[in-house]
FIFIKE-755074 format. One record per residue (C-alpha): x negated, y negated, z; residue in three letters. Coordinates in pm, whole numbers, plus 32768, in hexadecimal, padded with zeros to 4 digits. Each point is the difference from the previous one (the first is absolute). Last residue first. Layout:
N
- X|Y|Z|ALA
...
***
This chain:
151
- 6FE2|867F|7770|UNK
- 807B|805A|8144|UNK
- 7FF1|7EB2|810F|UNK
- 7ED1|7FA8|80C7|UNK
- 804A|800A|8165|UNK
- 7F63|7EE4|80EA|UNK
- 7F22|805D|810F|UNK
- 8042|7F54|8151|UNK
- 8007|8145|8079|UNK
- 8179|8035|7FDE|UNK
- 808A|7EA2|8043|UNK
- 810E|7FD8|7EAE|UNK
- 8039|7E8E|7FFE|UNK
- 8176|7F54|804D|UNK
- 8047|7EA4|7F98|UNK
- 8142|7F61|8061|UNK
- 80AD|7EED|7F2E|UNK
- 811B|7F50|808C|UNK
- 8163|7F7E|7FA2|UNK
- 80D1|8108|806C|UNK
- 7EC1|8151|7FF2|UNK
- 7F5C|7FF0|7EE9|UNK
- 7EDD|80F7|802B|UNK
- 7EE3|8049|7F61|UNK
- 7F53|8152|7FE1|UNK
- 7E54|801E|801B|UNK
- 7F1B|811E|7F8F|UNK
- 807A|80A8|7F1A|UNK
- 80DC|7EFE|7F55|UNK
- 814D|7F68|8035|UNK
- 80A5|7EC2|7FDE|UNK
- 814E|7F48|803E|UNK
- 806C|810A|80D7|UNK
- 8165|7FB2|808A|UNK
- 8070|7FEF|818C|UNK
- 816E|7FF0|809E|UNK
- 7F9A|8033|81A5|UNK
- 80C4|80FA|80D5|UNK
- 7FD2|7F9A|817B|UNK
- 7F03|7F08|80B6|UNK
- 7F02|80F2|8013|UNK
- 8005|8068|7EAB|UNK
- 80C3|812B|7F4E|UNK
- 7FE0|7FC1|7E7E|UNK
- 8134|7FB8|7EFF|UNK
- 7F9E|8038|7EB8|UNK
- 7FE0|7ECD|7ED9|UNK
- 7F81|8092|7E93|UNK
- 7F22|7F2A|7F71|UNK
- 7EAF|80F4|7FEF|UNK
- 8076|8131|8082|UNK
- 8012|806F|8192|UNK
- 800C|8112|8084|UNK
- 8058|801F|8180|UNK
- 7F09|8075|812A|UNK
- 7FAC|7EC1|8074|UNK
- 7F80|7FB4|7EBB|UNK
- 7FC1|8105|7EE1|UNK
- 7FD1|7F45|7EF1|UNK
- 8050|8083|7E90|UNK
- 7F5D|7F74|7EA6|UNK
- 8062|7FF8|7EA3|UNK
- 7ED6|7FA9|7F11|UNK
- 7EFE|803C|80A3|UNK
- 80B5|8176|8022|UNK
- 805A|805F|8158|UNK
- 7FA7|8014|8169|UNK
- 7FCA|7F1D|8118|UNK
- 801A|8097|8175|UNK
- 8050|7F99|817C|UNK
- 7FCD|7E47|7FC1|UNK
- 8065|7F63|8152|UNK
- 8108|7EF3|804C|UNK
- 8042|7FC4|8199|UNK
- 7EF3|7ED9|7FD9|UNK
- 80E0|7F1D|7F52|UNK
- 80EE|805E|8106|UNK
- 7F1E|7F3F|80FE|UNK
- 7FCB|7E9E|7F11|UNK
- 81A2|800C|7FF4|UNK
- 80A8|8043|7EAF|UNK
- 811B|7F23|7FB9|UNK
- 8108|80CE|7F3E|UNK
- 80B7|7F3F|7F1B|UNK
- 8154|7FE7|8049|UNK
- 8065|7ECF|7F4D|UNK
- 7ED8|7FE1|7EF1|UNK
- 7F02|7F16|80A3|UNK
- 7FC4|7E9B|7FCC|UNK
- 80F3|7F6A|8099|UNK
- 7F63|8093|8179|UNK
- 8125|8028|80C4|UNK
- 800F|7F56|8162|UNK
- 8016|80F9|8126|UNK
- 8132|807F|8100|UNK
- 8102|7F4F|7F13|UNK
- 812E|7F8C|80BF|UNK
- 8121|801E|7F51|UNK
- 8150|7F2A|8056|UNK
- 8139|80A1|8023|UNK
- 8159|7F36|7FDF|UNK
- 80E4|8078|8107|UNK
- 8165|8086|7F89|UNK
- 80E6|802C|811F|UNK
- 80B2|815C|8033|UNK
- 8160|7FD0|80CC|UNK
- 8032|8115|80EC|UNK
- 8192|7FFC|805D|UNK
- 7FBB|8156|80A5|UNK
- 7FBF|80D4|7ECE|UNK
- 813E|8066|7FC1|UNK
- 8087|7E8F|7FBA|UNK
- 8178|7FAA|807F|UNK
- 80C7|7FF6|7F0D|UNK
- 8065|7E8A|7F6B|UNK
- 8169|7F4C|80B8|UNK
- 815B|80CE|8071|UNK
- 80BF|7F07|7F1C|UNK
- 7F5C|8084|7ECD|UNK
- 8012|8174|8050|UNK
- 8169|7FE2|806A|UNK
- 8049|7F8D|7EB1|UNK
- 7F51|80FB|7F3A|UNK
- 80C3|810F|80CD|UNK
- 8157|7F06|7FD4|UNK
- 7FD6|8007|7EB4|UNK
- 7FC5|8186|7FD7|UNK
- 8114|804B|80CE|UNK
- 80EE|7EFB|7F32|UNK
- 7F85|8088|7EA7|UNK
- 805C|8198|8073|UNK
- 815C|7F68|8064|UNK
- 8014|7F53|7ECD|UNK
- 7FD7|8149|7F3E|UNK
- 80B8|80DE|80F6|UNK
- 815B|7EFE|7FCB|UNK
- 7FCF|8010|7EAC|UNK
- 816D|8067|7F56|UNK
- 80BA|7F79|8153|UNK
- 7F41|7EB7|7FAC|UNK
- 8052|7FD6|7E85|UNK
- 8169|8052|803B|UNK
- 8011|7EE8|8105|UNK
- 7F85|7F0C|7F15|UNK
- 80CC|8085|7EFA|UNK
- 812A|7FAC|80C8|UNK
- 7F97|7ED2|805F|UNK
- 7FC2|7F64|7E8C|UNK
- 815F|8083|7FB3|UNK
- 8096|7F55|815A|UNK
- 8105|80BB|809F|UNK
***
């Protein structure tokens, strides 16, 4: 008998489970490959990518802050003073039922929904407004008499 032989047959009585584990898991990977791709689980649904295009509903005014609110002439009219107290020197509005300080933005209930609105000025008898990009004046009505402030 050979040398080379016999330790060739030595060798494969000493591993025969090892080789036979190899073979099982060739021919598993093997089968796989000849049998073709898995079938998808999803019904063989194949997305396509569509490129969206946006369709503004109106032009944007450049020259306005992106999200600026644009008051309409009716909610202009929604804006009423209910009180002014304080010092000269630091005033409080009452409008619509919220304080307001001088250049401090609050959020005020309007007609067309919550509206982001600053005072720019306030006195006894009149409170502007800046409310996106416009000015709104509101005047104190109470018997067309203006209040004179404390001394």
């Amino acid at each position: 008998m050979n040398p080379q032989t016999n330790n060739l047959s030595r060798f494969l009585r000493h591993n025969q489970a090892t080789l036979a584990a190899f073979g099982l898991i060739f021919l598993a990977f093997a089968g796989n490959a000849v049998s073709g791709p898995v079938a998808q689980p999803n019904g063989g649904f194949q997305p396509t990518n569509n490129v969206s295009v946006y369709q503004p509903v109106a032009s944007r005014d450049p020259f306005t802050k992106p999200g600026a609110n644009n008051l309409k002439t009716s909610d202009s009219a929604m804006f009423h003073i209910d009180g002014v107290f304080g010092s000269t020197k630091k005033m409080t509005a009452i409008v619509n039922g919220s304080a307001i300080s001088l250049n401090k933005p609050v959020f005020l209930e309007t007609a067309s929904g919550r509206t982001q609105v600053k005072a720019v000025k306030i006195t006894f008898n009149e409170v502007v407004l800046e409310v996106g990009n416009q000015r709104v004046e509101l005047k104190r009505a109470i018997e067309n008499q203006p209040v004179k402030p404390p001394s």
